[in-house]
PAZAPA-4460 file (N, C-alpha, C; in steps of 0.05 Angstrom, whole numbers, plus 32768, in hexadecimal, padded with zeros to 4 digits):
% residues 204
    n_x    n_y    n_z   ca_x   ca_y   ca_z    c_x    c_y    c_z   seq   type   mol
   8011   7FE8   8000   8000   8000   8000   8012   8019   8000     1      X     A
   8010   8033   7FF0   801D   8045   7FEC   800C   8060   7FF8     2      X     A
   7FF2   805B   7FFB   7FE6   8071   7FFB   7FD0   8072   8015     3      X     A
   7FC9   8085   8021   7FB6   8082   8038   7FAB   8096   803C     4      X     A
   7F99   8097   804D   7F89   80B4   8052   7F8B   80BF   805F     5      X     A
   7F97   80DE   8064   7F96   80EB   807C   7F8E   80F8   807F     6      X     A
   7F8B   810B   8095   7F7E   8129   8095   7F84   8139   8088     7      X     A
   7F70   8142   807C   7F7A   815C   805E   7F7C   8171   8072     8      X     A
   7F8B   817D   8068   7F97   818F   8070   7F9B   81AD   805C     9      X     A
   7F88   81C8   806F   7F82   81DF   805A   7F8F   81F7   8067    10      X     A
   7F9D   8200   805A   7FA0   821E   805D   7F8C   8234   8054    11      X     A
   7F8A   8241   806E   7F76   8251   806E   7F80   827A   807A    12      X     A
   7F7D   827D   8064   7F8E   8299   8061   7F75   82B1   8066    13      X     A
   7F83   82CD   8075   7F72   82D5   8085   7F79   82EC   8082    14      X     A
   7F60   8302   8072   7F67   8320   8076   7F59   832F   8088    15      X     A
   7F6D   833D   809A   7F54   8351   80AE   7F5D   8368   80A1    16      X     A
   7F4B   837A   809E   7F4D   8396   8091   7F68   8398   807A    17      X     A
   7F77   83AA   8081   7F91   83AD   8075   7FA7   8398   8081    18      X     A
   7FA3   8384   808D   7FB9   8379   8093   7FC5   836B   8084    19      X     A
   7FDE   8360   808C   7FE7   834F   807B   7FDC   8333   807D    20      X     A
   7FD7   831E   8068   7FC6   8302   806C   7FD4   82F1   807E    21      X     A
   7FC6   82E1   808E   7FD6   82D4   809C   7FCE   82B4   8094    22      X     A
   7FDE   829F   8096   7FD8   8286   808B   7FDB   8278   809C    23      X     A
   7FBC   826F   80A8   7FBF   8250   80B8   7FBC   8232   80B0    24      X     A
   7FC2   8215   80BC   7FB9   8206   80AD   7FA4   81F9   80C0    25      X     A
   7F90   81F6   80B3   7F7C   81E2   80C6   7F6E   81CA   80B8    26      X     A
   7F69   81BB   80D4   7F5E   81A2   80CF   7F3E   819A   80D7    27      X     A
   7F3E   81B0   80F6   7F38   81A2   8106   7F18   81BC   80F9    28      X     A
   7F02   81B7   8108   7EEB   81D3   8105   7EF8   81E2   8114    29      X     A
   7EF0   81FF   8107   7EF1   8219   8107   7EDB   8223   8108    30      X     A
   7EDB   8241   811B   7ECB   8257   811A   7EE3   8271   8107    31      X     A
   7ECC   827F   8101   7ED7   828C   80F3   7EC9   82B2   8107    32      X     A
   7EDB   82C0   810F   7ED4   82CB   8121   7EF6   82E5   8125    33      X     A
   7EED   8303   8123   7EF9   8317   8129   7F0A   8315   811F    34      X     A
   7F0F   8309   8102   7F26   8307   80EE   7F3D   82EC   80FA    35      X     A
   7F2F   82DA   8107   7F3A   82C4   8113   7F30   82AC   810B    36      X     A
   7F42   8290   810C   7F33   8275   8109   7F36   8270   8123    37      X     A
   7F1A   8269   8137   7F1E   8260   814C   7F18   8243   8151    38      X     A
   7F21   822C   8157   7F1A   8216   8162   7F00   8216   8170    39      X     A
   7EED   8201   8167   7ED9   8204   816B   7EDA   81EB   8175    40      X     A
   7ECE   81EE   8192   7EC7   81E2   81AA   7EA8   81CE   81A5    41      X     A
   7EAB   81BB   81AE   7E92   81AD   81AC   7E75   81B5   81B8    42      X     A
   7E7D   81BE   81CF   7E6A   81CC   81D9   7E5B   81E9   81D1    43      X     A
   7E67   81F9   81C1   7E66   8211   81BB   7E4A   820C   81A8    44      X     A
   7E3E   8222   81A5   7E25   8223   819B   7E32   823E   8181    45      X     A
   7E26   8228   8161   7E2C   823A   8149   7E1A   8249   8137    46      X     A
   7DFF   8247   8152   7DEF   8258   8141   7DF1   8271   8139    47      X     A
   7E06   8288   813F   7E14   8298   813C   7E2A   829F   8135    48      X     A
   7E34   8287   8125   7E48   8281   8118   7E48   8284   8104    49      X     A
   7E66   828B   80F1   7E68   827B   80D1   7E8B   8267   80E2    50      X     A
   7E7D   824C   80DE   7E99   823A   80E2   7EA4   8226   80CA    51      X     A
   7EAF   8221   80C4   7EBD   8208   80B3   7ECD   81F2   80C1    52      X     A
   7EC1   81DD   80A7   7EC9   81C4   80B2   7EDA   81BD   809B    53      X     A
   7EF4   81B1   80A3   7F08   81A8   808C   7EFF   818B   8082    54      X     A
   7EFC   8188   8062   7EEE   8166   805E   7EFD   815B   804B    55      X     A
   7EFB   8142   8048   7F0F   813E   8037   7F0A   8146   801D    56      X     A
   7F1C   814B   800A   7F1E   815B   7FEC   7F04   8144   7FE8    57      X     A
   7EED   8150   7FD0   7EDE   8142   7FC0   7EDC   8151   7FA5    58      X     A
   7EE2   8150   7F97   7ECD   8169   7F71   7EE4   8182   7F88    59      X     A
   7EF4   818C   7F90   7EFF   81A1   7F8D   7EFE   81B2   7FA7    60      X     A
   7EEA   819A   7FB7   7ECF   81A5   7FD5   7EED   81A5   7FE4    61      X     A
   7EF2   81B3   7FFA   7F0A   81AE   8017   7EF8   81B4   802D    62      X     A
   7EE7   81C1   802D   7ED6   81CB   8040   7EBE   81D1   8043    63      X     A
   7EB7   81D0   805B   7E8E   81DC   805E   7E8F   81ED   806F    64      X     A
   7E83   8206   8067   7E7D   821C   8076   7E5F   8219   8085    65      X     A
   7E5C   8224   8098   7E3F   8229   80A3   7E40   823C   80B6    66      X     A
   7E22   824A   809C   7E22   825F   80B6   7E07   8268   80BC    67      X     A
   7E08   8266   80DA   7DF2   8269   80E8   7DE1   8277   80E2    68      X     A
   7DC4   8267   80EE   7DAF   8277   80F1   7DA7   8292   80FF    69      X     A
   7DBB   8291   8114   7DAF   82B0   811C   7DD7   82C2   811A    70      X     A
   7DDB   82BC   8107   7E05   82CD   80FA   7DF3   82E6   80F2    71      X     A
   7DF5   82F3   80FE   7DF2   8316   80F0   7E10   8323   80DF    72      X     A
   7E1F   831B   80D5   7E35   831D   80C9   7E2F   8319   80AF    73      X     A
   7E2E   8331   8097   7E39   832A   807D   7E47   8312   8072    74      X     A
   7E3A   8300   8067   7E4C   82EE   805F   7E4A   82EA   8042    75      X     A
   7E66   82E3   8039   7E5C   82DF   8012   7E78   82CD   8013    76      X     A
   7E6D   82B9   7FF6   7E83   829F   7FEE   7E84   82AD   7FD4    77      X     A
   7EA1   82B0   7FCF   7EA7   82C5   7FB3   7E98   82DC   7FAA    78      X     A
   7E95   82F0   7FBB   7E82   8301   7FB0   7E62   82FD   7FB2    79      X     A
   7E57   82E4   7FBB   7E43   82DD   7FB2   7E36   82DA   7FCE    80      X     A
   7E21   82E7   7FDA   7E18   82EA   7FF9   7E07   82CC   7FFF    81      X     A
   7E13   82C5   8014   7E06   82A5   8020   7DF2   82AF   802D    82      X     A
   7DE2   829D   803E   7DD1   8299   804A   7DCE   8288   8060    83      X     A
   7DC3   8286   8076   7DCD   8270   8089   7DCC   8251   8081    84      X     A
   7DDA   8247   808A   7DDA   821E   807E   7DF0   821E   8077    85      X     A
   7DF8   8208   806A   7E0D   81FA   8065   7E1C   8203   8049    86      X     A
   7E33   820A   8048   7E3E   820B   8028   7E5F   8202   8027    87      X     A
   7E5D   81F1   8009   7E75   81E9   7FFD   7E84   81FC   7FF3    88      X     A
   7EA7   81F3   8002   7EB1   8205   7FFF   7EC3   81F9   7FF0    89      X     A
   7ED4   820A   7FDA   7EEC   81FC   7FC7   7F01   8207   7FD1    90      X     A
   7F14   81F9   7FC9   7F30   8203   7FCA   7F30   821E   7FB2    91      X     A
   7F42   823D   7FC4   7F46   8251   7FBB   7F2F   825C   7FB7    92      X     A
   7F17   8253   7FCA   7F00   8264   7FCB   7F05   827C   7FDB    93      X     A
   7EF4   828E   7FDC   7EF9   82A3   7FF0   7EDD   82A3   7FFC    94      X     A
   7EDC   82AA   801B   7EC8   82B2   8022   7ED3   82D2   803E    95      X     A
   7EB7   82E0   8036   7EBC   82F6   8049   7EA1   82F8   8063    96      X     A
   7EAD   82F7   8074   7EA3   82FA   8089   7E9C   830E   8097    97      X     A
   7E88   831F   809A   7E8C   8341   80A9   7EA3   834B   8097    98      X     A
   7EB7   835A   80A1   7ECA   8370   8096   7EE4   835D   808B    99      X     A
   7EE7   8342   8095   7EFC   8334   8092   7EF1   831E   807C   100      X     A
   7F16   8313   806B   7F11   8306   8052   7F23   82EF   805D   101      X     A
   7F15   82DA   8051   7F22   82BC   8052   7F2A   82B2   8038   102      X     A
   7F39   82A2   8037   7F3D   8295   801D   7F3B   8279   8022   103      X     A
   7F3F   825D   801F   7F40   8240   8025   7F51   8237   8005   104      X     A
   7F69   8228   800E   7F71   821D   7FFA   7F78   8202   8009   105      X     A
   7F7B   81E5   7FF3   7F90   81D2   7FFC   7FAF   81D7   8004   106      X     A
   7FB7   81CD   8026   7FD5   81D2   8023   7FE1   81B8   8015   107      X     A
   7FEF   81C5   7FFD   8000   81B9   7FEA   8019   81B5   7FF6   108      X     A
   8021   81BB   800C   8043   81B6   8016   8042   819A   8019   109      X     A
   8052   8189   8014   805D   8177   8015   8065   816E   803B   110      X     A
   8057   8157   8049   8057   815D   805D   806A   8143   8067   111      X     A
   8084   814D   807B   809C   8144   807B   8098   8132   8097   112      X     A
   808D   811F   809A   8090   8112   80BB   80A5   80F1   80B8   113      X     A
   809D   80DE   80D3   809C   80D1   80CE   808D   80BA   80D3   114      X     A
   8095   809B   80CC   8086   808A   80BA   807E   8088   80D4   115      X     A
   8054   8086   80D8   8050   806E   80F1   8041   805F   80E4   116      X     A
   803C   8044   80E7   8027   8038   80DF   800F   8040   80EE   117      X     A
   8013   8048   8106   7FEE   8051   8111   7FE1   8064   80FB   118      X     A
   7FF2   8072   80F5   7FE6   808E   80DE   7FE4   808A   80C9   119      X     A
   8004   8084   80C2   8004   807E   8098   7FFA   8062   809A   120      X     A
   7FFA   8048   80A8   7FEB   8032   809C   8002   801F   80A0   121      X     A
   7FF9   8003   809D   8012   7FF1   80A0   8015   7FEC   8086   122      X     A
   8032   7FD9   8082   803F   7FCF   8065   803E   7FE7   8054   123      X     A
   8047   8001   8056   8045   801C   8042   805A   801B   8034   124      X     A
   8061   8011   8017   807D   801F   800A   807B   8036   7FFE   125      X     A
   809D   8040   7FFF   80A0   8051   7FED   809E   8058   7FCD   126      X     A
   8086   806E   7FCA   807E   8071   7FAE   809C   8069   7F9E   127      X     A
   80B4   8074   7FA4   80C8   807B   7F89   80D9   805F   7F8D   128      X     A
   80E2   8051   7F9C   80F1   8038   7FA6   80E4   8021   7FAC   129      X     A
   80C9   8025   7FB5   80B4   801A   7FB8   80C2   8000   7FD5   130      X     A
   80D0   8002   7FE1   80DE   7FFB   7FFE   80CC   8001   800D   131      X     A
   80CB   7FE4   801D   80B0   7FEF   8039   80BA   8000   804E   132      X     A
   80A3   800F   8055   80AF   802D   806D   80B5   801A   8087   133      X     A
   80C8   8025   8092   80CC   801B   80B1   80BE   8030   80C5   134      X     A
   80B0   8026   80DE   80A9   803B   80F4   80C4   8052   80F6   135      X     A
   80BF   8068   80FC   80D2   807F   80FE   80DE   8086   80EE   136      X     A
   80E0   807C   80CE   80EA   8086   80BB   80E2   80A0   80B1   137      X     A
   80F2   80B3   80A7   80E6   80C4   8096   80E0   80C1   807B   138      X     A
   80C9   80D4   8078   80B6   80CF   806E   80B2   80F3   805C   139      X     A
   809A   80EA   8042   8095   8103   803E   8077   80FD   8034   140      X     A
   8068   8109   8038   804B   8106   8025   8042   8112   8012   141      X     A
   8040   810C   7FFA   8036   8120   7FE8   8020   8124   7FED   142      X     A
   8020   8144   7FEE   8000   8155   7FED   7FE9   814C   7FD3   143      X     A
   7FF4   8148   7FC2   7FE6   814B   7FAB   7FE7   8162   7F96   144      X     A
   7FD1   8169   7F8A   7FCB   8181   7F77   7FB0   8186   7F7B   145      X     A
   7FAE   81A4   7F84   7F8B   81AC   7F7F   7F73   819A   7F79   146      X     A
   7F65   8193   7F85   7F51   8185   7F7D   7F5C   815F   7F83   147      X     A
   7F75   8164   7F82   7F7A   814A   7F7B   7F90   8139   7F94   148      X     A
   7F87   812F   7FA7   7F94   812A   7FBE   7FA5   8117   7FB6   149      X     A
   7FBA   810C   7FC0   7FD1   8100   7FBD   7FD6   80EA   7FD4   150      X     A
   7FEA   80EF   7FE8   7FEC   80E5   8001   8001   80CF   7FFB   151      X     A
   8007   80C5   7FE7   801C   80B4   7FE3   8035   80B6   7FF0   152      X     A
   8041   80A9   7FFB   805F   80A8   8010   8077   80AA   7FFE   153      X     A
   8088   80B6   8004   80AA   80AB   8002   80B0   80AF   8017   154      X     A
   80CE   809D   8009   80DE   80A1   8025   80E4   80BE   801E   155      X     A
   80F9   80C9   8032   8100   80E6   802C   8119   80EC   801F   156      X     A
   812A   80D7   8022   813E   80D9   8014   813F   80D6   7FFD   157      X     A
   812E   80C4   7FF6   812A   80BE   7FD8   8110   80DC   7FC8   158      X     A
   8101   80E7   7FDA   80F0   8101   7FCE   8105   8114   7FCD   159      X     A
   811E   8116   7FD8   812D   8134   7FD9   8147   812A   7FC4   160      X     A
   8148   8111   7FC6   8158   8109   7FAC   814F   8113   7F90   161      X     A
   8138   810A   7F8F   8127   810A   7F79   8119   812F   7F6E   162      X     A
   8127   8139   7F7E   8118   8156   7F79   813C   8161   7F7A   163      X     A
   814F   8164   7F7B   816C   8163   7F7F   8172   815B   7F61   164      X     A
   8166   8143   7F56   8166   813B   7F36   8161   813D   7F23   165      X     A
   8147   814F   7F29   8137   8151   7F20   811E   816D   7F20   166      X     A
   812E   817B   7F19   8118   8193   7F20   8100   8198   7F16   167      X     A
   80F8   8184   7F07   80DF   818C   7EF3   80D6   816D   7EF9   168      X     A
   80DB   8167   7F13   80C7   814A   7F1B   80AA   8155   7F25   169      X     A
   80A2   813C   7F20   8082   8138   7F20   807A   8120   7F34   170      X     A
   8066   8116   7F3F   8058   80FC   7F52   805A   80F6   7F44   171      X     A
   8055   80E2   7F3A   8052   80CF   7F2A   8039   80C6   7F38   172      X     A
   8027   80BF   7F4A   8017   80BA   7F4E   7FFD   80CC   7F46   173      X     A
   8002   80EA   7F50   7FF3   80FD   7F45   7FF3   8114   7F36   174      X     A
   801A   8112   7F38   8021   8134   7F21   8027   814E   7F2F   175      X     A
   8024   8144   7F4D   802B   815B   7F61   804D   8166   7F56   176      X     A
   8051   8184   7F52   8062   818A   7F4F   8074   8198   7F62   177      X     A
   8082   8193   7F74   8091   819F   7F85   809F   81BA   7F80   178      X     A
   809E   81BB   7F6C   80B5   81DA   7F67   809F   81EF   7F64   179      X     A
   8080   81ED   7F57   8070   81FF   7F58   806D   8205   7F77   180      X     A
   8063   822B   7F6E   805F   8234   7F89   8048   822D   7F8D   181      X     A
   8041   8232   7FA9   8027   8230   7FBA   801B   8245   7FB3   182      X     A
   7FF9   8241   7FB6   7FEE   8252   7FB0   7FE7   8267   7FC1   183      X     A
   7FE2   827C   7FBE   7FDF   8290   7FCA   7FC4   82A9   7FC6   184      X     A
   7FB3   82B6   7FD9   7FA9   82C0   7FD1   7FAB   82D8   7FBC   185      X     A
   7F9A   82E7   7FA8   7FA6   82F9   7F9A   7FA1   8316   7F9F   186      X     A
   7FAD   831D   7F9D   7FAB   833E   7FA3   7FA1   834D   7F96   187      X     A
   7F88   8354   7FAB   7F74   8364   7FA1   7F5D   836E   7FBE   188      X     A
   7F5A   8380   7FBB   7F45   8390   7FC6   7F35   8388   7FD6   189      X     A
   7F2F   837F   7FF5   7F10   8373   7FF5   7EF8   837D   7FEB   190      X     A
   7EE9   836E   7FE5   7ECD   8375   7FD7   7EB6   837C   7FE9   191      X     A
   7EB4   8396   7FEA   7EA6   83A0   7FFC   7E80   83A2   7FEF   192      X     A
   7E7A   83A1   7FDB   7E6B   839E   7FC3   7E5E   8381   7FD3   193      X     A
   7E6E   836E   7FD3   7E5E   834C   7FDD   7E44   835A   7FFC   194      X     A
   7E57   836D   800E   7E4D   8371   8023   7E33   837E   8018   195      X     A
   7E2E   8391   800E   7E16   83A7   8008   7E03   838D   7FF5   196      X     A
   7E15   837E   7FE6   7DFA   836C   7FE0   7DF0   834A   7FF6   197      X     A
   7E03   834A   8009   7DF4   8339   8018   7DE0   834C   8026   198      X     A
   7DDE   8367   802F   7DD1   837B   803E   7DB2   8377   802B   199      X     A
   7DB3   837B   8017   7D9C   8377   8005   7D91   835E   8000   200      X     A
   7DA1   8347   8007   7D9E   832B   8006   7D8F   8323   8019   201      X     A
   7D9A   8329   8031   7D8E   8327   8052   7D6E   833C   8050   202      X     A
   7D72   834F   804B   7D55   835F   8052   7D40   835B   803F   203      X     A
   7D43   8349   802B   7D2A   8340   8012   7D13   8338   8018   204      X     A
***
């Protein structure tokens, strides 16, 4: 077995007013609250909420937003004003919340640990050598590409070999390319326009 399932894992990038974006990664639910992702407690009540839940990649989906029935906060997914309930969120979607802007993408970094079988699975070889992993070995996981999850193992010596040789390598499992950059949100203006038409959205 080469491949297994783990917790996807999203960066979730965050404008408050003029600031500069700040990039977290999450797994776990989120509130989304005073230009912050807060951990959201089991007990906490989200009828006043907009929170997200990280899911695994499906059609392009990383996440579900919901936002409450009684959220008095502007909310819009690309420009486009929600409503309370549930919504699919994509990778490099944007959503704005009151005065503050989110973005959600897949984190594409390549994630460097090592081998357990409780986590990665037992009997796992390596994609490029295809050699079975030992407990404590290092290890690397490919993220994948957009839309397209990956999760396949190497060892690490053999992934930093192979990118050392190769600068224009590819997965071979999925085409993840290591030398492209990460994505990033793009620079531009928040859309203050989404807010004045959720205002008209809400009072119909």
């Amino acid at each position: 077995m080469m491949s297994v399932t783990l917790p996807n894992r999203i960066a979730l990038w965050i404008a408050v007013g003029t600031a500069e974006l700040e990039c977290l990664e999450i797994r776990d639910p989120v509130v989304l609250r005073d230009g912050a992702a807060c951990p959201l407690n089991g007990t906490d009540s989200v009828d006043g909420e907009v929170t997200l839940q990280v899911v695994q990649p499906l059609d392009g989906i990383v996440a579900v937003a919901y936002v409450g029935t009684s959220n008095r906060r502007p909310v819009a997914l690309n420009g486009v004003p929600l409503g309370c309930g549930m919504h699919a969120i994509h990778s490099t979607d944007r959503l704005d919340v009151g005065a503050d802007a989110y973005w959600l993408s897949e984190d594409l970094t390549p994630q460097r640990t090592c081998y357990d079988p409780l986590q990665h699975g037992d009997d796992v070889r390596c994609c490029m050598t295809k050699a079975r992993l030992h407990p404590g070995q290092d290890i690397v996981v490919c993220p994948g590409r957009l839309g397209v999850p990956c999760q396949v193992i190497y060892k690490a010596a053999a992934w930093d070999a192979l990118i050392q040789s190769d600068r224009g390598m590819k997965c071979p499992s999925c085409g993840y390319e290591p030398q492209q950059a990460a994505w990033s949100p793009p620079e531009a203006p928040l859309r203050k326009k989404s807010f004045d038409e959720f205002h008209h959205f809400a009072h119909k």
